[in-house]
N, C-alpha and C positions, 0 to 999 in steps of 0.2 A: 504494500500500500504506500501512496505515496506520503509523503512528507505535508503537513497542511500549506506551505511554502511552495510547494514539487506540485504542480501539474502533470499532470501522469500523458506521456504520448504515448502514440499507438505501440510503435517496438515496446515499451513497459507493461504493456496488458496482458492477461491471459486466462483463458478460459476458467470458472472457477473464484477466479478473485474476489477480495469483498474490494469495494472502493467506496468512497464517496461523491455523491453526485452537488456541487452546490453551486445551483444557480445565476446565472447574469447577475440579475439586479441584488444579491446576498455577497458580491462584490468581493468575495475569496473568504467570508465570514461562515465561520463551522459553525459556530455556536444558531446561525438563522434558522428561524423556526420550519424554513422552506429546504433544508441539508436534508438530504437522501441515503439514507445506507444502504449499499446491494449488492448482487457478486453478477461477475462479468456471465452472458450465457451465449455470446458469438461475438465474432471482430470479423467484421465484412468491407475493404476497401479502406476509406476513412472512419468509419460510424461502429460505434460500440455497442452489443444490446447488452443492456443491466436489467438482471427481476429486482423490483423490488418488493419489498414485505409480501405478500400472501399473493402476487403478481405469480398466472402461467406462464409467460411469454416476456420476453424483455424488450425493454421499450429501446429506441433509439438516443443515442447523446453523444453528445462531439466530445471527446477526448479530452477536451482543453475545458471540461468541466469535470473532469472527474479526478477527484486527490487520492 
């Protein structure tokens, strides 16, 4: 997982993973009520799918949101 500092890129992912997902406008802040914790479930091209919480399928998220 990354560092709350560490933006995680695609080379750093992997199937499996927990990461964090947090938000545009939550502006690199963990603590925002809108922070997502999930684990990685495909890395396709650019785009990451993450489940989250009780989620079958993983949603889509650009890399350069997930710590």
């Amino acid at each position: 997982m990354g560092t709350w500092g560490h933006k995680m890129q695609i080379k750093d992912l992997y199937v499996g993973q927990t990461v964090y997902y947090i938000p545009r406008h939550a502006k690199g802040d963990f603590r925002h009520k809108d922070t997502e914790r999930g684990i990685v479930s495909r890395i396709r091209d650019n785009v990451v799918f993450v489940r989250f919480g009780n989620d079958t399928h993983g949603k889509a998220c650009d890399p350069a949101l997930l710590y």
